[in-house]
C-alpha positions in Angstrom: 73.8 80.6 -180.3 76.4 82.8 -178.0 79.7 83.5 -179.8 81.8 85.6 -178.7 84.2 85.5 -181.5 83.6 87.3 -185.1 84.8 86.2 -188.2 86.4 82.7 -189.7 86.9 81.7 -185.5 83.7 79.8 -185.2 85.2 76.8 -184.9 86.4 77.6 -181.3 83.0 77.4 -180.3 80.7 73.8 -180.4 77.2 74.1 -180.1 75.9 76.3 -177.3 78.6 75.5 -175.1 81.4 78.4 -174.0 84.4 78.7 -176.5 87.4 77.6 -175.2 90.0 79.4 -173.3 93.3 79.4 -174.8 95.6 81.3 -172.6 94.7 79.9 -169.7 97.7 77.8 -168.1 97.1 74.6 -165.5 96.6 75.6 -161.8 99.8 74.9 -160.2 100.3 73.6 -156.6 104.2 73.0 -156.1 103.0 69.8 -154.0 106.9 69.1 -153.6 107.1 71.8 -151.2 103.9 71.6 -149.8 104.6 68.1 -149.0 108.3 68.7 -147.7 107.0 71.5 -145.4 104.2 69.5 -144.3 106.9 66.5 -143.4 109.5 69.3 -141.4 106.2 69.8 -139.5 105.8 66.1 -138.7 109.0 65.6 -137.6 108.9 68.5 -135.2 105.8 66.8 -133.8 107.7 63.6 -133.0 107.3 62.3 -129.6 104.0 64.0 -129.2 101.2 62.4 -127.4 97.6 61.5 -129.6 97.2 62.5 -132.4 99.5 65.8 -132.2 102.3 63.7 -133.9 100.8 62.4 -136.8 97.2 65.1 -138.1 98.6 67.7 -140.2 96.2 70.5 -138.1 96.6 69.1 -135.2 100.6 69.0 -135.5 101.0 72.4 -136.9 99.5 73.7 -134.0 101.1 71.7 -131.5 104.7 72.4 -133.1 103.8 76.0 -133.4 102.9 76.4 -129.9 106.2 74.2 -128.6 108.9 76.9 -130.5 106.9 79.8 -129.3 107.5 78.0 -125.7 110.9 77.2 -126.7 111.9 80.8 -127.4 109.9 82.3 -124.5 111.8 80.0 -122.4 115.4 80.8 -123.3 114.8 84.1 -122.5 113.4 82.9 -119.2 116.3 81.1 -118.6 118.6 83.5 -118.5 116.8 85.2 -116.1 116.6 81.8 -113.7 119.9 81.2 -113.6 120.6 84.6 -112.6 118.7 84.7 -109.7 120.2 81.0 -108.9 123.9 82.6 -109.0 122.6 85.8 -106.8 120.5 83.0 -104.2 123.9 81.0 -103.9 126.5 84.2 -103.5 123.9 85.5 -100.8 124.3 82.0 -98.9 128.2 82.6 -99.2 128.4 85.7 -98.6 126.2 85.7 -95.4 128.7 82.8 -94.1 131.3 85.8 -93.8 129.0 88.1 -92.1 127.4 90.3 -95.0 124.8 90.4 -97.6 125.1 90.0 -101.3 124.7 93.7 -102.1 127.4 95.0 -99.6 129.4 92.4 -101.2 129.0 92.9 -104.9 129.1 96.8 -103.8 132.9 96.1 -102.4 133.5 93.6 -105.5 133.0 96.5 -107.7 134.7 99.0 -105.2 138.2 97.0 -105.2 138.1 96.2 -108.8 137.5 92.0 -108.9 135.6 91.7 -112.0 134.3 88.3 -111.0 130.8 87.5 -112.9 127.9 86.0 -110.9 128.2 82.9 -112.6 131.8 82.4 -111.2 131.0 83.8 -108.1 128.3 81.7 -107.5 130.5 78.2 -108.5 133.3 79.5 -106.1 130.5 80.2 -103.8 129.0 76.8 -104.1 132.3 74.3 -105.0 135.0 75.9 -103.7 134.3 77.7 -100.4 138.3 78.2 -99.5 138.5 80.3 -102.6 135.4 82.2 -102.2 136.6 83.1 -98.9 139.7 84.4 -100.1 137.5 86.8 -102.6 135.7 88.0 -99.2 138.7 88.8 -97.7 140.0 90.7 -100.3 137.5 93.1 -100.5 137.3 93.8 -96.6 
């Protein structure tokens, strides 16, 4: 018969089975949290097509995939509207005989601190005023 324990301790141990642990604790999970991150996930998903809105494995990697998307695509956006505002000053700017770079070169030169984004609305919605911005650097 195995026992691990000396002395008066016998009882601990029943026939030839193991003794019993006594400092080991239950396993815990924290299921409250597994499930409350589990339902942020789902709710993310919502609106997806199939099954990416409602499987757990499927969802995690379809909502995981959409914010890396999302925040590669704020960057790019930036970037898009940028080159819009520079496309749309160009098309003003070559209405008054010169390109965009002589023009934001004379901007700078004369002091208007106009932004791309204004120039490019004043440009677009308001070619009297634009014009006057032309002018003023000539």
């Amino acid at each position: 018969m195995f026992n691990p324990v000396s002395g008066n301790e016998r009882s601990y141990s029943i026939g030839r089975h193991r003794p019993k642990k006594l400092e080991t604790m239950p396993r815990s999970v924290n299921s409250v949290a597994s499930r409350a991150r589990r339902k942020r996930v789902l709710e993310l998903a919502k609106g997806f097509f199939g099954r990416k809105k409602n499987v757990w494995t499927v969802a995690k990697n379809a909502v995981e995939k959409g914010l890396v998307y999302a925040y590669r695509d704020r960057k790019a956006k930036k970037r898009d509207f940028r080159s819009l505002w520079i496309t749309r000053i160009n098309a003003g700017a070559r209405l008054h005989g010169m390109s965009y770079s002589e023009l934001m070169g004379k901007l700078k030169k004369s002091g208007i601190d106009l932004n791309r984004k204004v120039l490019a609305d004043l440009a677009m919605n308001h070619p009297e005023a634009f014009e006057a911005v032309v002018k003023k650097t000539k």
